[in-house]
C-alpha positions in Angstrom: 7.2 4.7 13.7 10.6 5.4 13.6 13.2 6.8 10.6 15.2 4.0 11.6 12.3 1.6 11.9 10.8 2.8 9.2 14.3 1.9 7.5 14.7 -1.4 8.5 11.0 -2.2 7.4 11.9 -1.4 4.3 15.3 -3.0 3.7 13.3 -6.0 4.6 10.6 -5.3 2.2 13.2 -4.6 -0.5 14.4 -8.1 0.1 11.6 -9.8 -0.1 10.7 -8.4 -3.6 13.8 -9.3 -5.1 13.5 -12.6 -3.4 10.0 -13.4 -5.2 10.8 -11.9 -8.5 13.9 -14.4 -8.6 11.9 -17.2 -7.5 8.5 -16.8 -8.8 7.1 -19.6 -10.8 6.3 -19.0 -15.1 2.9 -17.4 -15.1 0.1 -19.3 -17.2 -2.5 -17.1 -16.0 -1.9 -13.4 -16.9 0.0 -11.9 -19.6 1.4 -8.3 -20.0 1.6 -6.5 -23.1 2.6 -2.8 -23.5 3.0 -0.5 -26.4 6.2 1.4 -27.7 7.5 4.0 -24.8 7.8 7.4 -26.1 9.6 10.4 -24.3 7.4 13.3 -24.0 7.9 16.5 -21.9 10.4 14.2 -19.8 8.1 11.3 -19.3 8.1 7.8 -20.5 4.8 7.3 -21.6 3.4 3.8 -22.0 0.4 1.9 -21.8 0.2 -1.5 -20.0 -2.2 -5.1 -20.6 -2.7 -7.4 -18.2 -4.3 -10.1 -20.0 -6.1 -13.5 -18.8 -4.9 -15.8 -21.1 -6.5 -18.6 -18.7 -9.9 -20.4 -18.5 -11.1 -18.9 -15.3 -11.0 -15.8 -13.3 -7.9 -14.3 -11.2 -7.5 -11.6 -9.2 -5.1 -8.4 -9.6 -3.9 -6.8 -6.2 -4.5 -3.0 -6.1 -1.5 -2.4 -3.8 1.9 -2.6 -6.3 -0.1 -4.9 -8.2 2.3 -3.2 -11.5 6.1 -2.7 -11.0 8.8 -1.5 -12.7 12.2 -2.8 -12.6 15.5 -1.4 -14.4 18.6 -3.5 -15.7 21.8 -2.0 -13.6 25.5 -2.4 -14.1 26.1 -2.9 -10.0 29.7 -1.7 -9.3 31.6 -4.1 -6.2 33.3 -2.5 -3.4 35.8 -5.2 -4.1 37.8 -4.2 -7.5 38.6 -7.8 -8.1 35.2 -8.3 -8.5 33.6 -7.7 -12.1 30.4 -5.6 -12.5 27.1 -7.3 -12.7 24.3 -7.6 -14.2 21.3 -5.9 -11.0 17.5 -5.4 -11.6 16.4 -2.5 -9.2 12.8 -2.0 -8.8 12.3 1.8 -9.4 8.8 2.5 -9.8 5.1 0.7 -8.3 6.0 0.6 -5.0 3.9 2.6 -2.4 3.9 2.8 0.9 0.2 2.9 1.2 -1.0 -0.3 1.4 -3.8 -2.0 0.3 -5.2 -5.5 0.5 -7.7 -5.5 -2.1 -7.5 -7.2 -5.1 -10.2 -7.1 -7.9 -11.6 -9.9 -10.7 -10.4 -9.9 -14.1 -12.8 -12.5 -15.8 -11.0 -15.0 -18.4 -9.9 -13.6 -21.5 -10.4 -9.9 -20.3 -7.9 -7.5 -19.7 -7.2 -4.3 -17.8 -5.7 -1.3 -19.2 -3.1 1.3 -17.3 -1.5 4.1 -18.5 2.3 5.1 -16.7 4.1 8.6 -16.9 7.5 6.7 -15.9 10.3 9.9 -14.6 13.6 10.5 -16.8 15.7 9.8 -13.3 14.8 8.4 -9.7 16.7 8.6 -6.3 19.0 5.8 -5.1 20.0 5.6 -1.4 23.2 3.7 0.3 22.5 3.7 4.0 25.6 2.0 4.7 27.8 5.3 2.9 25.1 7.6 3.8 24.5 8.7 0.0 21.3 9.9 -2.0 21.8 10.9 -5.8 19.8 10.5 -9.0 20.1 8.4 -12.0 18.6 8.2 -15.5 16.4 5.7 -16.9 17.7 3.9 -20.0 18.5 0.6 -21.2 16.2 -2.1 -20.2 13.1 -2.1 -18.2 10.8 -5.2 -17.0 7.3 -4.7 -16.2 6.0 -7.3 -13.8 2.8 -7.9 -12.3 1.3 -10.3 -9.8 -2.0 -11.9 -9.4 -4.2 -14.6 -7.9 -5.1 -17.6 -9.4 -8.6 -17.7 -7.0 -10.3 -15.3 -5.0 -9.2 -18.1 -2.3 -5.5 -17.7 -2.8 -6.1 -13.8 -2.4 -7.7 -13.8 0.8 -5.6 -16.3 2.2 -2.7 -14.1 1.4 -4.6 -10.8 2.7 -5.2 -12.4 6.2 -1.8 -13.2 6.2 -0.8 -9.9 5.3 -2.9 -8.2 8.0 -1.2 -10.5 10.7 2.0 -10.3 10.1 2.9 -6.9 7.7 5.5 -6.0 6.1 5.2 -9.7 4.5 4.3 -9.1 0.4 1.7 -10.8 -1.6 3.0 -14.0 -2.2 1.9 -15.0 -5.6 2.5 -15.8 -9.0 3.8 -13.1 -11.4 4.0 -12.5 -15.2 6.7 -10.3 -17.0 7.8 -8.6 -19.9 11.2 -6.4 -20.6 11.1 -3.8 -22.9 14.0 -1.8 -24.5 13.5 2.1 -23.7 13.8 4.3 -26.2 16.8 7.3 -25.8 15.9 10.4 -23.9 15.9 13.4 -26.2 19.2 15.0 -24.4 21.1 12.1 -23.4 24.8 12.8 -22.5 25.8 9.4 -23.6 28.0 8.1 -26.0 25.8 4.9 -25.8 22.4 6.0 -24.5 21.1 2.4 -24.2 23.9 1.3 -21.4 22.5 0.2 -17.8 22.9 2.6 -15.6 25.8 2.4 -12.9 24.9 1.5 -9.4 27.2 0.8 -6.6 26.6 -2.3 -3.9 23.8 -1.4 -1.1 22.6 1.0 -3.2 18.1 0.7 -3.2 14.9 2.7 -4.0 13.4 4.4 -0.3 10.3 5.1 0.1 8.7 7.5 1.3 12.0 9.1 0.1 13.0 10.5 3.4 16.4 11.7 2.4 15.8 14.2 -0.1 16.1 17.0 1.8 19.1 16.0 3.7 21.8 18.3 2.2 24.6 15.6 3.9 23.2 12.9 1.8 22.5 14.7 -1.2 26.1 16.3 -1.7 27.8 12.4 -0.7 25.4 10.9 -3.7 26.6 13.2 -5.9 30.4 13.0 -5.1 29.5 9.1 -5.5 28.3 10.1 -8.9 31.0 12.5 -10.1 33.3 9.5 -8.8 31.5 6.7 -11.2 31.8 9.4 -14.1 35.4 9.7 -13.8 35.5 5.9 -14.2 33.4 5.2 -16.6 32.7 8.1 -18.9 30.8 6.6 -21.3 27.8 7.8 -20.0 27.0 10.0 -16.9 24.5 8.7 -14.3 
């Protein structure tokens, strides 16, 4: 395949997530619960729930089946335009695929444990730019799941027919205020972190080795600084 295949797979992908967690129905199946975060040794370390809190079993996919989602400020290109409110998924997503999904009975849970990074890579294809940002402010855990083993393997066949569709299914959520990192250069450490329109997650992340988009990214985020210096991306 392709980079630039590869690309616009993605960019579709990306879409379609943001589609469904905008338009997924209130889950009455599954509920998440997760402890306190904690920095350690520049890791957010938390521990995830995904609780039946139905009647009956469902069915958790194994592929992105948790994902993690951070609360940007998203900067227009437009200066009339004000800055907005953006949740960017950052962390879950995989490029290896899987269609399997696996029972969790009613009224049983399944536990996971996350090592979440301090920053992760944004990319712009449209201003060629890669650069890092922190993690701070808010984060939403979501995770989907099947209400039958039917509704799974309906969605599987579909999903092995026409790829890169995603699981379309219900979805459960819970946002969590992180914790400051120990070092944090901002005056207000609990901001949302600045992102700029077009900007997304890649994976696999085939930029960061391109010196090019590397040094654009960080001009981009020397630029936002010098904007807004209440806290450096």
């Amino acid at each position: 395949m392709t980079l630039r295949h590869s690309l616009a797979t993605l960019a579709f992908v990306l879409s379609q997530w943001q589609s469904i967690a905008a338009q997924a129905p209130p889950a009455n199946m599954l509920e998440i619960r997760a402890n306190t975060p904690t920095w350690v040794n520049g890791c957010l370390d938390l521990t995830v729930e995904r609780v039946n809190v139905s009647t009956q079993s469902d069915y958790l996919p194994d592929w992105e089946g948790v994902t993690f989602w951070v609360s940007t400020k998203m900067m227009h290109h437009d200066p009339t335009r004000k800055a907005e409110e953006f949740w960017l998924v950052f962390y879950g997503l995989s490029d290896n695929v899987s269609y399997d999904a696996h029972q969790l009975a009613a009224g049983s849970k399944t536990t996971d444990h996350f090592c979440l990074p301090e920053t992760f890579a944004l990319v712009s294809k449209a201003e060629k730019t890669r650069r890092q940002i922190v993690v701070r402010g808010r984060v939403r855990i979501a995770a989907n799941y099947f209400p039958t083993e039917e509704h799974w393997r309906t969605n599987k066949a579909e999903l092995e027919k026409h790829m890169p569709i995603l699981w379309r299914s219900p979805s459960a959520s819970l946002e969590i205020p992180l914790p400051c990192l120990p070092r944090s250069e901002c005056v207000d450490c609990k901001a949302a972190p600045l992102i700029t329109e077009g900007e997304r997650v890649v994976i696999p992340d085939v930029f960061r080795f391109d010196e090019d988009w590397n040094e654009r990214g960080q001009a981009l985020a020397d630029s936002l600084y010098q904007q807004h210096p209440a806290c450096k991306n």
